[in-house]
N, C-alpha and C positions, 0 to 999 in steps of 0.2 A: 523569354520576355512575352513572348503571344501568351503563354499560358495565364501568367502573371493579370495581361489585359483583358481573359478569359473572364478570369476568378474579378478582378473588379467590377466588369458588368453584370456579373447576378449582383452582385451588392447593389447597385446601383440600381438595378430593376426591382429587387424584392424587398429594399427602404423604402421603396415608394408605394406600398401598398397603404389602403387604405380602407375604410369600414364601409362599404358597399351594401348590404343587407347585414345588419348588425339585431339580430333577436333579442329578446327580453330573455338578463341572468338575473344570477344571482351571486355576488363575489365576495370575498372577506379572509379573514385570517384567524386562525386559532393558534391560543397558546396556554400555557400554566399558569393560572391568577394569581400565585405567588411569584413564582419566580420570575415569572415574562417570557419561560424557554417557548420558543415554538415548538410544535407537537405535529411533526409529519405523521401522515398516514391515519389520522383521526378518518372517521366516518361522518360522513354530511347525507342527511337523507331527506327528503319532501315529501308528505302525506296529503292527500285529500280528506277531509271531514276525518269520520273516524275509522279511515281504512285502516291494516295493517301491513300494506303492501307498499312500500314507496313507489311515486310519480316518477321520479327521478333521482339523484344523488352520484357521490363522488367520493371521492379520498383527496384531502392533501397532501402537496407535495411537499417537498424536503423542506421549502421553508415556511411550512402550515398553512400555505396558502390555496385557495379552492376560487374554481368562478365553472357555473353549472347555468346551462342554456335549459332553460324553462320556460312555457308560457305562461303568459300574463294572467293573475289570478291569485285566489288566497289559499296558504299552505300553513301545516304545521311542518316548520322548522325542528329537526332531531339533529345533534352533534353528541359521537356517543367516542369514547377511548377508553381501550384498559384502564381501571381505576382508578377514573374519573367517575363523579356525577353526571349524567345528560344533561344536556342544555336543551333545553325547550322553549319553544316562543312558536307565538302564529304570524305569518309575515303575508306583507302583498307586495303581487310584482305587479310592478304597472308597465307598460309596453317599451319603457325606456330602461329598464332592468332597476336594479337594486345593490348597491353597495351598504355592507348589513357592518364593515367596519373590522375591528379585534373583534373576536368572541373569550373571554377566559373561564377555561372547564376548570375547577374546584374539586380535590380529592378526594375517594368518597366518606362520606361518613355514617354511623348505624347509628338508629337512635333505639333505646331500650330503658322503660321505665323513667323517662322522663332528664333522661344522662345526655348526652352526647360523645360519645366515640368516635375520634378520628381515625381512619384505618391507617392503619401499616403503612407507611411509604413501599411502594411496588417498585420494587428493584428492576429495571429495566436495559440492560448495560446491551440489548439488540433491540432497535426499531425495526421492524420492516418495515420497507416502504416499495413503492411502485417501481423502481428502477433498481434496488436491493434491497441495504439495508446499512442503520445508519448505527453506531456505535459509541457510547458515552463512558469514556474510560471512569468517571469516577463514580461510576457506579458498581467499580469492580474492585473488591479491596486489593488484590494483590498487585495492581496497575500502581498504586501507591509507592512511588519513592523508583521507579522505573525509568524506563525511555519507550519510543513510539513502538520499538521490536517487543516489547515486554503485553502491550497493546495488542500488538496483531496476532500473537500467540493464542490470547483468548477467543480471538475474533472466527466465528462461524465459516469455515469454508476456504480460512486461513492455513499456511503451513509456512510457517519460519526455518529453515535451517539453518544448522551449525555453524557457517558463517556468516550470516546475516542473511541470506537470499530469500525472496519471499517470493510463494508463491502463493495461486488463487484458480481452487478450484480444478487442481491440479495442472496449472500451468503454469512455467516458469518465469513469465510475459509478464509486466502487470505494467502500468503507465500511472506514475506515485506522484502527485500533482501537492502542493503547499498553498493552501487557499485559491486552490482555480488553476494554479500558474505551475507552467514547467521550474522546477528549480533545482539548482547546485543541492541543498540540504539534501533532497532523496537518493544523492547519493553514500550517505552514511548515516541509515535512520537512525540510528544507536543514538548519534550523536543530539536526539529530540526528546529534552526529557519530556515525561507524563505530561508532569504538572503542567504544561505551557498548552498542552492541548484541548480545545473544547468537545471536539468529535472528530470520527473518523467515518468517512463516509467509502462503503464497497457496491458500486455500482459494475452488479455484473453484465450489465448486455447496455451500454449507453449509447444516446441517440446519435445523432450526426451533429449536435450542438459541440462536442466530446473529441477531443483527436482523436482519431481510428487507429492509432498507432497502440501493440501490444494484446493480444490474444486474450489475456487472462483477464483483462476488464480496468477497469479506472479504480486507485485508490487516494482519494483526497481529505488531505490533511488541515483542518479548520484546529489556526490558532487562537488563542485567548486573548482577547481586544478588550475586555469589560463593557458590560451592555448595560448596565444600570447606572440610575440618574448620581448625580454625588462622588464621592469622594470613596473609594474602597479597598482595599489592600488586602493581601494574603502572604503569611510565609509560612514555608515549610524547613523542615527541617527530616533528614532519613540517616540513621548509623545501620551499618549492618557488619556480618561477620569479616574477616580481613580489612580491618575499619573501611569498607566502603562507606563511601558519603556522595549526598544529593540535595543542596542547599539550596533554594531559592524567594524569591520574593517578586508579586507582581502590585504595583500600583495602578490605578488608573479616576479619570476625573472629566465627569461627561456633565456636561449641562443642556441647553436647551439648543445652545450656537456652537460649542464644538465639544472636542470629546480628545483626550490624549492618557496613553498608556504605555506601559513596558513593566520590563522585569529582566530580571538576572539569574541566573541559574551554573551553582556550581557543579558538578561532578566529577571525581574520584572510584574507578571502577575496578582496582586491582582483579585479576584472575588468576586459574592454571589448567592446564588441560592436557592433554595426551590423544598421542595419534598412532595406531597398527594398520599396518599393510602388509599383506603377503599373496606376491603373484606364481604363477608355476607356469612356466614357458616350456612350449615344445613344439614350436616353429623353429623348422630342415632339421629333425629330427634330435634338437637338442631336449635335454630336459633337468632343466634349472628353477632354482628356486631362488626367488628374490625376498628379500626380508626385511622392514624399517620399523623403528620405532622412536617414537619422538615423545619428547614433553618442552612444555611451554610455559611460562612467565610474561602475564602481558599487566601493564599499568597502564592505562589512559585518564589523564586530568583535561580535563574541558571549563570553558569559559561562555555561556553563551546571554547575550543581550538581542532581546527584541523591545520594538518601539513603532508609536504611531502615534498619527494622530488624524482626526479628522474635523471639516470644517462647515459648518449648512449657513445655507443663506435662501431664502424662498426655498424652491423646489431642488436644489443642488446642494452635492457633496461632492466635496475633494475628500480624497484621504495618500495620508502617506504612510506605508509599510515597511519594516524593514529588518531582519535578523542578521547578530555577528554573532561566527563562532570559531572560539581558535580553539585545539587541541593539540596536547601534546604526549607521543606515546614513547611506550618505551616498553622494547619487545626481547625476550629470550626466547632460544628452542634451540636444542640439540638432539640431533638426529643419530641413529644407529642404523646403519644400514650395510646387507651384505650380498653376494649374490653366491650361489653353491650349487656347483653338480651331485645330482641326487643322484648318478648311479653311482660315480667314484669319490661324493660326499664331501670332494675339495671347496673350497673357499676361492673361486675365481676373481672375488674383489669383496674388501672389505672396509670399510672407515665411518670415523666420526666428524661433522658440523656443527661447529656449535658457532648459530650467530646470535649474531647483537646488534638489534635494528631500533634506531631512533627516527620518530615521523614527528613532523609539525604539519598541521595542517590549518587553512585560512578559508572560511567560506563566509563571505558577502550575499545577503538579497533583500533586493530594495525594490519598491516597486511604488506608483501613482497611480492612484487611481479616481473616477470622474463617474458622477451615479446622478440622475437625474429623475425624481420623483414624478408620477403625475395623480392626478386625483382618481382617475380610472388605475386599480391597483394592477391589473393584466397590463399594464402599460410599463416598461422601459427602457433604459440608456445606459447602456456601462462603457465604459473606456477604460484601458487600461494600456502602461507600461512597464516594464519590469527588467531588471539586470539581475544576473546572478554570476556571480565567481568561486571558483572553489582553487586555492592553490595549495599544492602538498609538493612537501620539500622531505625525504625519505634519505638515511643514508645507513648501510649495512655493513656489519664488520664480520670476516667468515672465518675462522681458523680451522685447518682440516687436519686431521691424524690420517693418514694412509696407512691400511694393515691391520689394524685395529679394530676392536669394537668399544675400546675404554681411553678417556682419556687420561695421559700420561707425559711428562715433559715437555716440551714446547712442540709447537703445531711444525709439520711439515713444510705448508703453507699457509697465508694467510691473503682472501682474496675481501673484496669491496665494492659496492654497487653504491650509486649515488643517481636518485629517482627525482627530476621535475616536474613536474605534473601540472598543468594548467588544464581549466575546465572554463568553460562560459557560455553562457546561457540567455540571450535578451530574446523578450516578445512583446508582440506587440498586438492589440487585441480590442475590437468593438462588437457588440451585441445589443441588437434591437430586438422588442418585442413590443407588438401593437395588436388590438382586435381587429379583426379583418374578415371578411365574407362569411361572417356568423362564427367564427371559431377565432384563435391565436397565430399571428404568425410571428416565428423567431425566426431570425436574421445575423448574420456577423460575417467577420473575416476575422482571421491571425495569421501571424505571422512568427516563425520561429527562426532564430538562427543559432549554431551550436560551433564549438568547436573546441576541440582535447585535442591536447597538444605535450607527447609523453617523451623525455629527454631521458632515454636510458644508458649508464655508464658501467658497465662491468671489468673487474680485470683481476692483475695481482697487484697485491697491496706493498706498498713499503710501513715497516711497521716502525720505523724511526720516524719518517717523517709523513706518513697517512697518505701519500701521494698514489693515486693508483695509474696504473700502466696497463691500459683498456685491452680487452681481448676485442679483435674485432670481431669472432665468430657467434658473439654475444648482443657486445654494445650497439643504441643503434636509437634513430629519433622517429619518432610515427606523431603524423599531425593528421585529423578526422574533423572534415568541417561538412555541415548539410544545411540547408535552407529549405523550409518546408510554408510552405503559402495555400493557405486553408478559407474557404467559403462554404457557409452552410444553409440553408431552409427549411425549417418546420412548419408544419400547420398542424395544426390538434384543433377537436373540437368534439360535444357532449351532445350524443343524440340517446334522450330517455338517459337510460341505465348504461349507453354505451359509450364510452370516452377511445379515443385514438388519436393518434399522432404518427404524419409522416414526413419523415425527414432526407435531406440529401446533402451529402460532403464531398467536397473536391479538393483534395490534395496535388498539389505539384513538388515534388522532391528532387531537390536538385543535392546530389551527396561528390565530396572529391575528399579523396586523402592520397597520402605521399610518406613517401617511406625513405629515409636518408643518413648518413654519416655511417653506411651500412656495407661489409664485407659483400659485393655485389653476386660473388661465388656463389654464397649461400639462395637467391634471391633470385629470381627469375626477372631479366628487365621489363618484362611487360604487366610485372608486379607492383614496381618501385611506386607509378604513379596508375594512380585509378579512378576515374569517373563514374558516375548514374546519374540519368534523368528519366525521370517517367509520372506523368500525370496519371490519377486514378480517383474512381469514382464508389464512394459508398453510400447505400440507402440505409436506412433504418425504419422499423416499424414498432410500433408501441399500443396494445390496444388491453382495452377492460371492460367487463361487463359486472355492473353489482347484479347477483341473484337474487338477494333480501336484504334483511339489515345488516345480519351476519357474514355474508359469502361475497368476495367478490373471486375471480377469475382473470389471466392475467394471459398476451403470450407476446413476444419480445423477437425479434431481428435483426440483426445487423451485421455488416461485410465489413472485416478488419484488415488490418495489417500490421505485421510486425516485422521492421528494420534492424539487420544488423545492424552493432555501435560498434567501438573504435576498436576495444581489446579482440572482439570476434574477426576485426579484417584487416587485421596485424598479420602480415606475413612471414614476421623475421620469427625461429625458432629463440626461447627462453630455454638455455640450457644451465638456469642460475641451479637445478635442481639435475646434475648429466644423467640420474637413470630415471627421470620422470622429465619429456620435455613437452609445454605447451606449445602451439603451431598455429595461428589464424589464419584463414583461408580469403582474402583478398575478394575473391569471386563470388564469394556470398550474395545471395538473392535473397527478397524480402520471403517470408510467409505471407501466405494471403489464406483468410479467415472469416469463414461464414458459421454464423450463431446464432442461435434457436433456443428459445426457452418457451416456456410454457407450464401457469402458475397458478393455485389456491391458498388464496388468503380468508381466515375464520377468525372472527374474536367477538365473545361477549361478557359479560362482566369480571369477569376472572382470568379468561384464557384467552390467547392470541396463538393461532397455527398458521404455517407460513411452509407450503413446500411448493417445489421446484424442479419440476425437470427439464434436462438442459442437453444440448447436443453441440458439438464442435466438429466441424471438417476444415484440416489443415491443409492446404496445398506448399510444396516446399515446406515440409516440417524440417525445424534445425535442431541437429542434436549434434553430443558431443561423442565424437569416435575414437573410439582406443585401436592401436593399432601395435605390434611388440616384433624389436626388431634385433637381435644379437643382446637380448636382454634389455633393450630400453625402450620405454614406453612412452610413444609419441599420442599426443591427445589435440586435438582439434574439434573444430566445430565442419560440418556438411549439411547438404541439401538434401535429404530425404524424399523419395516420393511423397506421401501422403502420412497424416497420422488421424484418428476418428476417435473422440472424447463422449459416451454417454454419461448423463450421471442423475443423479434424484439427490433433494437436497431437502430436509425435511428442518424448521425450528420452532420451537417451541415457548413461549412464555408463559408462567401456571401461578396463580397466587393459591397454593394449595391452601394454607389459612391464613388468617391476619398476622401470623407470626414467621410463615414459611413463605418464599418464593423459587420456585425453582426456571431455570433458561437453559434448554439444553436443545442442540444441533446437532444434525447427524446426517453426510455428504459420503454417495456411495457413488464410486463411476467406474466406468471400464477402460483401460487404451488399448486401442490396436496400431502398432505401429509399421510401417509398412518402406525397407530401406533397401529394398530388390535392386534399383538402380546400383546402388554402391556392393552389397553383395549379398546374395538369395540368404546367408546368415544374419544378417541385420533385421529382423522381422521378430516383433514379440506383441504380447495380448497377455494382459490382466488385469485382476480386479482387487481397486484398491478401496478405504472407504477411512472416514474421518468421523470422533465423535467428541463431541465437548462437552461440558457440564458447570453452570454456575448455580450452587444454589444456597441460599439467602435464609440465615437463623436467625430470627430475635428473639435473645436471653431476657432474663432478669437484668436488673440495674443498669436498663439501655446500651447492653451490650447486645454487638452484632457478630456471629459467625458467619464467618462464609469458606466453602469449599470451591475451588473449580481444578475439574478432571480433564485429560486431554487424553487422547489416543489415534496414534496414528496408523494406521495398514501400513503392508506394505506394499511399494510404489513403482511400477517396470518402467524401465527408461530401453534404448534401443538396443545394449548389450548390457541387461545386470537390473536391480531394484536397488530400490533402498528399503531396510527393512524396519519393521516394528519399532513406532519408540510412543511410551508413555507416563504420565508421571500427572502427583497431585500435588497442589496447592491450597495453604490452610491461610487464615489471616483473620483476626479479630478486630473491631474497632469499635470506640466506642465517643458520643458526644458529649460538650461538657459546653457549661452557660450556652443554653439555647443556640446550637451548634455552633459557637465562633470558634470552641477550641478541640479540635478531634487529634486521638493518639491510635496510633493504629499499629498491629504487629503482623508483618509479612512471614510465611514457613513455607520460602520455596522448596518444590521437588522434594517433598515429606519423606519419601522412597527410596532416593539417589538412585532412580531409575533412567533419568535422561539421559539418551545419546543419540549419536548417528551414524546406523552403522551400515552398510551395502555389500554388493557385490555384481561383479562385472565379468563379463567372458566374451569372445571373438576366437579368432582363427589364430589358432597355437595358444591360446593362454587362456589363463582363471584367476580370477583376484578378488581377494574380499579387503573390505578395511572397518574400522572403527575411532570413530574421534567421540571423546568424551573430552567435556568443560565442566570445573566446578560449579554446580547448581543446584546443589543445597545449602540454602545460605538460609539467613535471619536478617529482616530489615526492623527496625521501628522505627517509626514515622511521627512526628507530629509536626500539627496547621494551625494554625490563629487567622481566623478572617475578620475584619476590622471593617466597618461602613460609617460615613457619616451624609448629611444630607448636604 
């Protein structure tokens, strides 16, 4: 509670600041004079007479907005963006500063012999901006008829794996935020389709405004609200190969006093897939070979509605938020699995699994929100509230052949799992910012509380009447509740060419979970029930200097942390799988993480270059440890010494002609990981590296190609890598009546080159494996966008 009382007095001290020597700006906003988008990371520059060196100047931020501490005096005004026109104007600051408004940059155009030529729309599907970089899926044909995993795939610095995981920048950590807010959704991005997204925002180093929670950096999820005045509508429509289907429609209808929206989104995502594993044991001098092989049948139909609305009156906005999503799956996989002495080549165990798993799942997020406008645009108010639920209700049917590798006659046995799953999610959350002592200061507190709450029932099943008769060395309920109470302080401010910001975060974590209905044998008592608390403190730094018009320079800090969640400090063994079993470690401590970047940003009428080198020092690195014991492999999560992240991260955007665009990234790092505490073999170092490729053709008859390439290194984790995987993407599209009606056609994985394949080793043993997913498919997509005034 003191802590609690802590965290409220800087709130309370640092809302009350106020503008005490406040200098002559200059402030405002840019955007696209079509469409109204805002245009992060544009260049703002200030000339005397007819120098060619700017006085001063900046960049905008994420949401185009700029405010540049100048004296008082008369300037030429320069606002320049990749293919854009410059805006030009001579402006005066008078001692009280200047609010110069919207500014709207205009595309470029060539005039020749007396014509006008509009250029090429410049494909742009990566912003960089000051804090990352910001990502506009529908700038990317093959994002078309997808979900948000389909999104971060393309995404520079991203790596999706095989079953959904994502990482950033080669870490497994990432903190996936839904319009600002923790939410239930991030935990099944799949479940988001494209269409509903406006941008994806990958803030790799974020300041202390940011929960500090998660290593790999912030990824937020900006849905589609409709921003323009009237009346507007879209549907889509996607068939692809094993009739997938992705239906949706968004309405929305804004005026000058409120503004309300939604939409509906079907999908149908049939799959198949296959999975190889083969380990070779020879721990206490055996030596055996273990063998599985699986293939898969999965069908998920999903239903999702989002809605809002918002309301202005003077200076104030309410708004209200809210997404529902039900799915429903339905899952095959049967497994071949053997175990065999290789010197006397017997068959020490052999059988087949074949289950059949039906999931319904329920996720609610709703959320209030309170926005307070003032005439000084560096000025404001946000409040928020927010609920989030996720319920999944899972029930499994197992039939097992013992002896075998084929199935034949009826199952030996037949066993049953039945999974409850509750998730939930409320925050609570204000944020100030006002001018203050010449510069900005931001302000806030949140407040989070969580809790997972997983009802496990394993057993034998009765196959007349479904009834299961629970194993207790199995069955078992784990509930994971934490409270985390956050306060932060910024101050940023523009001295010449130099802009910075520093920041400070105080977290209090107070974390309990309990483990019950549980064979106690298995389970050490000082396991069952488990507390933390511990208060911590993070800074952040943020600075830039422009060199010209062209160059600025970047270099970024900040001290993280990442928290074990519920599945990691589960301590009950999962022996749903008895020669592969999962084990959570109860005792688990956080990572704590210090981060360092350091950045050149370049663009002038055609090109924009954007690299980055970046450094991470892990303390308590958590990895996941194999360990092989009489042939079974127990897998858990521990507390490593240290692990050390270099990397350079270089991206690229190029209008090579008005016809061509090319965007290509390319992220090389090193890890050394360092796991001596647990045993002088845990210790690896290599060097992995990521390269993407989007690049943008305009045919005849307003047809557009585009290709995007992926390539991934291979990746060392504490015992094993994951190796190579690569694959290309083709997609055409093209408009029709003055773009309302666009048809587009998706050619995932050209190649049927993608997969995910590894390999692992420790003390006594060697394992590789391979899972491969259908991923050569065919989408065609078509949209109709609809406006009235």
């Amino acid at each position: 509670m003191k802590y609690i009382k802590f965290i409220t007095i800087i709130i309370l001290i640092t809302t009350t600041f106020q503008s005490f020597a406040e200098s002559p700006y200059v402030s405002g906003q840019v955007t696209d004079s079509e469409s109204n988008e805002v245009i992060p990371f544009a260049q703002v520059a200030f000339y005397e007479g007819d120098s060619n060196s700017p006085v001063t100047g900046a960049t905008t931020n994420a949401a185009g907005k700029f405010r540049i501490n100048i004296k008082a005096g008369t300037y030429r005004m320069v606002v320049s963006f990749v293919g854009y026109q410059d805006y030009k104007t001579r402006l005066t600051v008078g001692a009280g500063g200047v609010d110069v408004g919207t500014i709207g940059l205009s595309v470029e155009e060539e005039i020749m012999d007396e014509v006008v030529v509009k250029g090429n729309e410049v494909k742009r599907p990566v912003l960089t901006t000051m804090e990352g970089m910001e990502i506009k899926p529908d700038q990317t044909i093959a994002n078309i008829g997808g979900s948000l995993l389909d999104i971060l795939r393309n995404t520079p610095s991203v790596n999706v794996t095989d079953d959904g995981s994502v990482t950033l920048r080669g870490s497994g950590s990432t903190n996936v935020l839904i319009d600002g807010r923790n939410s239930a959704l991030a935990s099944d991005l799949e479940q988001i389709p494209a269409s509903a997204i406006e941008s994806v925002e990958i803030i790799n180093n974020p300041n202390a405004k940011y929960d500090a929670s998660a290593d790999g950096g912030v990824i937020n999820i900006k849905l589609k609200k409709g921003k323009d005045l009237g009346t507007t509508a879209r549907a889509e429509l996607t068939m692809g190969t094993r009739m997938r289907t992705n239906a949706n429609v968004n309405l929305s209808r804004r005026t000058t006093n409120y503004a309300v929206y939604g939409g509906y989104s079907f999908r149908k995502w049939p799959r198949v897939g296959s999975r190889f594993t083969e380990r070779v044991s020879t721990f206490n001098d055996q030596n055996e070979l273990f063998r599985q092989e699986q293939d898969s049948r999965n069908e998920d139909t999903e239903h999702t509605v989002n809605y809002g609305a918002d309301y202005f009156w003077g200076q104030n906005k309410i708004s209200l938020e809210g997404v529902f999503n039900t799915e429903a799956e339905n899952d095959f996989q049967s497994s071949r699995s053997f175990v065999q002495n290789l010197d006397t080549e017997e068959f020490l165990t052999s059988y087949v699994r074949d289950n059949t798993e039906t999931e319904q799942n329920y996720t609610y997020d709703n959320a209030i929100v309170y926005e307070r406008d003032f005439k000084d645009k560096e000025k404001s108010l946000r409040a928020s509230a927010s609920i989030s639920i996720r319920d999944q209700l899972e029930n499994q049917n197992i039939d097992i052949y013992n002896n075998t590798l084929s199935v034949e006659g009826s199952p030996n046995r037949t066993e049953g799992s039945e999974t409850d799953e509750f998730r939930n999610t409320s925050v609570i959350q204000l944020d100030y910012a006002t001018p203050a002592f010449g510069g900005l200061v931001e302000t806030g507190y949140k407040s989070i509380f969580r809790r997972f709450d997983n009802d496990y029932l394993y057993g034998l099943k009765n196959p007349s009447t479904g009834e299961i008769n629970s194993y207790d060395s199995i069955s078992n309920r784990f509930v994971y509740q934490d409270q985390i109470h956050a306060a932060y302080a910024i101050f940023s401010d523009s001295l010449s060419n130099f802009n910075y910001a520093l920041g400070l975060r105080a977290e209090q974590t107070i974390l309990e979970n309990e483990l019950s209905n549980v064979n106690t044998s298995l389970v050490a008592a000082e396991d069952l029930v488990n507390s933390q608390r511990y208060l911590n403190f993070f800074p952040s730094v943020q600075m830039s200097y422009q060199l010209n018009e062209g160059n600025i320079v970047k270099a970024t800090y900040s001290r993280r942390i990442d928290r074990p969640g519920g599945w990691r400090l589960n301590p009950f063994p999962d022996f749903a799988d008895s020669l592969n079993v999962r084990v959570g470690e109860p005792n688990l401590q956080p990572e704590y993480i210090n981060s360092f970047e350091l950045g050149h940003m370049y663009q002038n009428g055609i090109i924009t270059l954007t690299s980055n080198a970046f450094y991470r020092r892990i303390n308590g690195q958590v990895d996941w440890i194999v360990r092989v014991e009489d042939g079974i492999s127990y897998r858990g999560p521990q507390n490593l010494n240290t692990a050390d992240l270099y990397g350079f991260e270089f991206i690229n955007t190029t209008q090579l002609t008005n016809w061509w665009n090319l965007n290509a990234s390319y992220s090389i790092f090193e890890s050394r990981i360092d796991g001596t505490n647990l045993d002088d073999s845990f210790t690896n170092r290599g060097l992995s590296w990521y390269a993407k490729v989007t690049t943008d053709i305009s045919l005849p008859l307003d047809i557009n190609l585009q290709f995007t390439g992926n390539y991934f290194a291979p990746e060392i984790e504490a015992q094993g890598r994951d190796l190579a995987r690569y694959y290309i993407d083709g997609s055409l599209q093209r408009y029709f009546f003055d773009k309302q009606l666009t048809l587009s056609a998706s050619f995932r994985d050209l190649f049927d080159t993608r997969n995910f394949r590894g390999e692992n080793f420790g003390p006594g043993f060697e394992q590789r494996f391979e899972r491969k997913r259908e991923t050569q498919i065919i989408l065609i997509t078509a949209s109709y966008n609809f406006k009235t005034e």
